[in-house]
Residue, then its C-alpha position, 0 to 999 in steps of 0.5 A: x347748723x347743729x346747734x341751731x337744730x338743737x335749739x330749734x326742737x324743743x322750740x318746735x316741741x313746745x309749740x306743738x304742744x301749746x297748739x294741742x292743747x288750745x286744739x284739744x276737745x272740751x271736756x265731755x262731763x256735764x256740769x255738777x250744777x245748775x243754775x234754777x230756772x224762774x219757778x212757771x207762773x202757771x201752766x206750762x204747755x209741754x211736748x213729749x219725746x220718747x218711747x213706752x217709757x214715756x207712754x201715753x198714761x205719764x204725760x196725761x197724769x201729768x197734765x191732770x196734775x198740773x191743768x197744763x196741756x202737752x203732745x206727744x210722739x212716740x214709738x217703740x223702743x225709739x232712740x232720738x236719732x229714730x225720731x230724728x230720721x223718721x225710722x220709728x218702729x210702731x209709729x202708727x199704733x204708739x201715736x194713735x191718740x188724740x194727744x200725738x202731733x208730729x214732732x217737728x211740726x211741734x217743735x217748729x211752731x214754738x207753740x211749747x213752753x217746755x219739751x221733754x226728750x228721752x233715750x231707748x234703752x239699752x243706753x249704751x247702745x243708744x250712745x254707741x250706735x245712735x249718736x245720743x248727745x248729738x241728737x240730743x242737741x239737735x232736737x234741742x236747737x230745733x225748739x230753741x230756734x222756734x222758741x228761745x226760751x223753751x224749758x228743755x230736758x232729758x228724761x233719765x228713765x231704768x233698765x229692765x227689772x231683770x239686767x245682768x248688772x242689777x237693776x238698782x246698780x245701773x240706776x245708781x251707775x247710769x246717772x254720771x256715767x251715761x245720762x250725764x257725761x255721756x248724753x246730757x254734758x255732750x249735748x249742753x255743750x253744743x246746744x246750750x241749757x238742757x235740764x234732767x228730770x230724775x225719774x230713775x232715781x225717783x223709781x230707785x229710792x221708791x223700790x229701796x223704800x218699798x223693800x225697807x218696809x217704809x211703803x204701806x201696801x207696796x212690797x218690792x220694785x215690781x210693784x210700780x211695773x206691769x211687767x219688767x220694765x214698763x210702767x203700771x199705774x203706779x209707777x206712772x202716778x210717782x213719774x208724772x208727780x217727778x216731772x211735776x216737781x221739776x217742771x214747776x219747781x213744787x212740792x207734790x205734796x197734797x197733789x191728787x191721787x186719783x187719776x185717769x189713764x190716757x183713755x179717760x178710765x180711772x187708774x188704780x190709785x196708790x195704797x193710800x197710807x203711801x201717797x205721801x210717803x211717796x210725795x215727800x221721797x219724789x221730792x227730796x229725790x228732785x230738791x236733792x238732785x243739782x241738775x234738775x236746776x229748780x229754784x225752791x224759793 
């Protein structure tokens, strides 16, 4: 009887273990690369989800560069899960526009070609307390289930100016660590393609041009912000022309410089010995960038 316990255990041991790790969770990392996308044919209809780091003046820039149309909900300071559940703070006057239709409405119609989302800051807590990846993944099966074969993507944004940790270190540690790993891998895995769109680090490689001296007429970080962590109207011109370069997989090289806000005045145009400076940097920054999954050809 002795004997026949003996050699049961390791049997029972290694069965354990074989069961553990065929029970063990998938890994949490998102993929290093992605496959490209067809480049559009043309204008892509798109919806906006987020905060004041979208805002109103981005997606608007955004459609004058590229003829497309769009909608958007916004809130402040919202996280994914806020929208999700209907708790947005500063709903009323965030989406007190002509361009804002309710989410869901939006999403259910399968009326868009390409839906970009977005996460509050702090991401951590975002992560911690909101459940990112989860809600992340839930917004992202709503469009498919309306529209299969919706573009979907994550737009990676910044801290504030003044964060303890540095505000170019977090852009530089975030990408892997939070945005990718921890938000946009977690998500893919439960609800299939999900694209980045790389404006944090658009924003990181302008502010290291600008202090370097390679920017004409723009002297440091601050110059793209109306205060430590939104954006003025440059810095929403080099975010708008992000989105374009990935959404349409296209060089913004040439792309106009003169704009209007949401509210149709016209915006201060970039320093103009910048303008394509910063268009060659958003698109060696996006080309440079696997996971914005873009084809070049």
């Amino acid at each position: 009887m002795r004997r026949r316990m003996i050699f049961a255990l390791p049997l029972a041991l290694g069965t354990w273990a074989a069961a553990a790790f065929w029970l063990r969770p998938p890994l949490r990392q998102a993929p290093r690369r992605m496959d490209a996308l067809p480049r559009p044919k043309g204008p892509l209809k798109t919806f906006h989800l987020g905060h004041s780091l979208v805002g109103r003046d981005m997606p608007a820039m955004l459609a004058q560069l590229a003829g497309h149309g769009y909608h958007s909900q916004l809130g402040s300071g919202a996280s994914l899960a806020d929208h999700w559940n209907g708790t947005v703070k500063g709903f009323a006057e965030g989406n007190a526009h002509p361009a804002h239709r309710p989410v869901r409405e939006a999403l259910e119609s399968g009326d868009y070609d390409a839906v970009i989302f977005t996460e509050m800051v702090e991401l951590k807590d975002a992560i911690r307390y909101h459940d990112s990846p989860a809600m992340l993944a839930e917004w992202a099966s709503l469009a498919r289930k309306a529209r299969p074969e919706v573009r979907l993507y994550l737009y990676e944004t910044w801290h504030r100016l003044d964060d303890p940790a540095g505000w170019l270190q977090r852009i530089d540690s975030d990408l892997r660590a939070l945005w990718e790993d921890q938000i946009l891998g977690p998500a893919i895995l439960q609800a299939g393609d999900i694209r980045m769109i790389p404006a944090g680090q658009a924003m990181g490689a302008a502010a290291r041009a600008a202090e370097a001296g390679q920017l004409p007429g723009i002297s440091d970080r601050h110059s793209f912000f109306s205060d430590d962590i939104h954006l003025n109207d440059l810095g929403n011109w080099l975010v708008a022309m992000t989105h374009y370069a990935v959404l349409y997989h296209r060089a913004p090289i040439g792309l106009p410089a003169h704009l209007t806000r949401a509210d149709g005045m016209p915006a201060t145009p970039p320093p103009a010995d910048a303008v394509r400076p910063l268009q060659e940097l958003v698109w060696r920054v996006v080309t440079g960038y696997p996971l914005a999954g873009m084809s070049k050809g």
